[in-house]
C-alpha positions, 0 to 999 in steps of 0.5 A: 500487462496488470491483471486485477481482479475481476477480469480488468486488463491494464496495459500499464505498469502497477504501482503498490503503496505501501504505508506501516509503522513498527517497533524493535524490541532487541532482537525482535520487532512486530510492525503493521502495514497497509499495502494498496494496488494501483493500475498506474503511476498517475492513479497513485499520484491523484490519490496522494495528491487527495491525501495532502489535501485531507481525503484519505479515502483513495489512498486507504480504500481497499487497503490490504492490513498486515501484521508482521513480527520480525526476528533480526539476527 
């Protein structure tokens, strides 16, 4: 069961897409990610399919941004 916020119940399993780019400087990197909730598979799937065909906005709308900066050992 997926609870949204807002008090929406799906009976479905979520997807998350997740969408980022980073640099490695030696031993350390910074990257910056988007992470977007979707109710089901064939959500996720109409907004890639939107996103081929140049309409970003399903994909992006409501895209959490983070800013990560990583340290490897």
């Amino acid at each position: 069961m997926l609870y949204l916020r807002g008090g929406t119940d799906y009976g479905r399993v979520g997807v998350n897409a997740r969408l980022g780019a980073g640099l490695k400087f030696g031993f350390w990197g910074i990257n910056l990610s988007g992470t977007q909730v979707f109710a089901s598979t064939e959500d996720l799937e109409a907004a890639v399919h939107q996103a081929i065909h140049g309409n970003w906005t399903e994909l992006t709308q409501g895209m959490v941004p983070t800013l990560n900066f990583v340290i490897y050992f």
